[in-house]
OpenMM code with the backbone's topology and positions (N, CA, C; nanometers):
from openmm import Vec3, app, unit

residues = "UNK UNK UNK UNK UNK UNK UNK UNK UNK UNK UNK UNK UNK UNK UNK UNK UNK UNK UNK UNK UNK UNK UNK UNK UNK UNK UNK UNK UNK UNK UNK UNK UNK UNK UNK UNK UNK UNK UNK UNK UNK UNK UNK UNK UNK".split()
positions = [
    Vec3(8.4889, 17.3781, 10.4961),
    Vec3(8.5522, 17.2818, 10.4093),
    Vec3(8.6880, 17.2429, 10.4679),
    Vec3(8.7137, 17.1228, 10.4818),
    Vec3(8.8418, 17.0462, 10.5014),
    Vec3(8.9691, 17.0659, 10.4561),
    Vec3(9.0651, 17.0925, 10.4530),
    Vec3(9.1566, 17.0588, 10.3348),
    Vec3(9.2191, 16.9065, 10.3577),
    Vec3(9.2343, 16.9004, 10.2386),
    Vec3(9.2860, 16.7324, 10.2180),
    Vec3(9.3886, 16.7100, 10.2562),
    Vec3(9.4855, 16.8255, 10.2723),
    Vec3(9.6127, 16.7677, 10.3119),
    Vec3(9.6418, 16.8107, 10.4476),
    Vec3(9.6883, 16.7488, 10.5304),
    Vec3(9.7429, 16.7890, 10.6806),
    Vec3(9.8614, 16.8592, 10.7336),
    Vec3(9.9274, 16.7160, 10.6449),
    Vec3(10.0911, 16.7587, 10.6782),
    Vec3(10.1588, 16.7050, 10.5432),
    Vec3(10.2859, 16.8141, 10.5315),
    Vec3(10.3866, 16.7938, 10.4523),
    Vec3(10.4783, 16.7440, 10.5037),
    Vec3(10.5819, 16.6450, 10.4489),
    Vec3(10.7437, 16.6325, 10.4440),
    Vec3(10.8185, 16.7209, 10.3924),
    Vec3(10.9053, 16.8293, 10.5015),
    Vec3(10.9959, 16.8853, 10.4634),
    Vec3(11.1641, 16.8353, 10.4706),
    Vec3(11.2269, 16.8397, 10.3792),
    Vec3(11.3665, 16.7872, 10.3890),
    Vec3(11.4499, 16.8916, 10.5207),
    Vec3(11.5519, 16.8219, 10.5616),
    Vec3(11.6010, 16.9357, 10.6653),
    Vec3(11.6882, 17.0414, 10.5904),
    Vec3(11.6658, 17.0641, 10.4706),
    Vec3(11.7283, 17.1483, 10.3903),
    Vec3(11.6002, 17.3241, 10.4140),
    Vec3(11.5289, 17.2080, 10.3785),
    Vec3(11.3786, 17.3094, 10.3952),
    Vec3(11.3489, 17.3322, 10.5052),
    Vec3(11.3977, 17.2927, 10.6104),
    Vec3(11.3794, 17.3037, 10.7602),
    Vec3(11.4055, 17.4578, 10.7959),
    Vec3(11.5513, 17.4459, 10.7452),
    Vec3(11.6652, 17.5364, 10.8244),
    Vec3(11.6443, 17.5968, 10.7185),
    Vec3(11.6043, 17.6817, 10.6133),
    Vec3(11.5092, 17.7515, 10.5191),
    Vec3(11.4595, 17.8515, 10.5805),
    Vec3(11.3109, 17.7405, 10.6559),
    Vec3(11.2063, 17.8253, 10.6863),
    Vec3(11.2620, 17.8767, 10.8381),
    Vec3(11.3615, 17.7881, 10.9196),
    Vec3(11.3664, 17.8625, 11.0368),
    Vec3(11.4573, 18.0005, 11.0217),
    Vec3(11.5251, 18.0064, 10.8780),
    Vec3(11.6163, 18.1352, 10.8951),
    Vec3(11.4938, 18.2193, 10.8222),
    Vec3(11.4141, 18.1869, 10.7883),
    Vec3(11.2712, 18.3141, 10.7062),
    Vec3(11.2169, 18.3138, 10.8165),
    Vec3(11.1747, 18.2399, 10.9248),
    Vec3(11.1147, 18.2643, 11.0308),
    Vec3(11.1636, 18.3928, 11.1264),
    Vec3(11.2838, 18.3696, 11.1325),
    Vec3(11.3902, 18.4398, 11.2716),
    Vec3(11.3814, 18.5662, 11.1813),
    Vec3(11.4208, 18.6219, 11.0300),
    Vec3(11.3956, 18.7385, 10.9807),
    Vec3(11.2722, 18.8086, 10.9510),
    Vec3(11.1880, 18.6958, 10.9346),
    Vec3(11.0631, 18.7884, 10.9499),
    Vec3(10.9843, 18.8111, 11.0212),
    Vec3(11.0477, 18.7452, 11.1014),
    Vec3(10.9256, 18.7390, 11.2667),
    Vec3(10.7675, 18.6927, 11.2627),
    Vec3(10.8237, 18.6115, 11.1705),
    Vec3(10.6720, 18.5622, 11.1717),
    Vec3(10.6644, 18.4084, 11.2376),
    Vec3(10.5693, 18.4268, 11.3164),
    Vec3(10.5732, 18.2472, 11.4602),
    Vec3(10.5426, 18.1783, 11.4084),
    Vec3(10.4270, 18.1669, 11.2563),
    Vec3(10.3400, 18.0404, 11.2522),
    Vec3(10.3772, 17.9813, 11.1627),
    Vec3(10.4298, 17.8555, 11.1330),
    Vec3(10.4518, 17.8109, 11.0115),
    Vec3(10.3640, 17.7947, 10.9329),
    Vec3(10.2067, 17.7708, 10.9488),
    Vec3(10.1249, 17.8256, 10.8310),
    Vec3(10.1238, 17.9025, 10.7686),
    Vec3(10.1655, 18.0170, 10.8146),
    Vec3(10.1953, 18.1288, 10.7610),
    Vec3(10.3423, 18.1142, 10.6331),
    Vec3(10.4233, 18.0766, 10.7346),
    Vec3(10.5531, 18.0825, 10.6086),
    Vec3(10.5030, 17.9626, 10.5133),
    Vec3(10.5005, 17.8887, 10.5614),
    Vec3(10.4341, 17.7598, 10.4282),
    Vec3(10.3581, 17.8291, 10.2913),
    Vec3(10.2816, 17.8924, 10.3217),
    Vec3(10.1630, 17.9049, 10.2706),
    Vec3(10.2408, 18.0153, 10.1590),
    Vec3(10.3198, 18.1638, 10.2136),
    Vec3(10.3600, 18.2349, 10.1619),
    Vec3(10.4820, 18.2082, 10.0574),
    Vec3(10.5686, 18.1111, 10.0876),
    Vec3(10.6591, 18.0148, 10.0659),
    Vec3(10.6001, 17.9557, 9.9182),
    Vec3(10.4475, 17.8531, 9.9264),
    Vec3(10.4134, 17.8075, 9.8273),
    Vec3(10.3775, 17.8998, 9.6691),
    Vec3(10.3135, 18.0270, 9.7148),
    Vec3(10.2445, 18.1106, 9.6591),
    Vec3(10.3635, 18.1865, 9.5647),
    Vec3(10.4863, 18.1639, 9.6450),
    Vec3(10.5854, 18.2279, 9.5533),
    Vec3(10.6697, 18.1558, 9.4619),
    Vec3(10.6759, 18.0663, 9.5447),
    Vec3(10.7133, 17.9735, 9.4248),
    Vec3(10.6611, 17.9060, 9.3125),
    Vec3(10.5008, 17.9724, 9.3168),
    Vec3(10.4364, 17.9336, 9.2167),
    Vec3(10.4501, 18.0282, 9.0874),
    Vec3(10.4662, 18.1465, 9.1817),
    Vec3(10.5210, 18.2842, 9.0559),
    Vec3(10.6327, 18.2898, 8.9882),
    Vec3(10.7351, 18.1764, 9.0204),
    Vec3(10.8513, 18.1780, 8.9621),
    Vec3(10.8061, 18.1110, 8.8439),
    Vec3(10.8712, 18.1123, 8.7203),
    Vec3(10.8685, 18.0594, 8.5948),
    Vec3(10.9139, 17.9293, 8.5795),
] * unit.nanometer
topology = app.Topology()
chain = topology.addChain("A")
for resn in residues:
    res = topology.addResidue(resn, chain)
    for name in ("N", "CA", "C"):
        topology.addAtom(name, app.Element.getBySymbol(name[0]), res)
């Protein structure tokens, strides 16, 4: 199955975000932070 969406617009607010969650968590793929990123912010209230 496909997913429908490809790509997002991130603001460069959200840029420099994910590159300072990147550099601390050592994690390379931005699918990865995206994805983990979305999932939590869904748990917030």
């Amino acid at each position: 199955m496909e997913s429908p969406i490809e790509r997002i617009k991130l603001s460069q607010t959200a840029k420099d975000q994910l590159l300072k969650l990147r550099r601390n968590t050592k994690i390379d793929q931005w699918n990865i932070l995206c994805r983990w990123a979305f999932c939590r912010s869904l748990a917030e209230p």
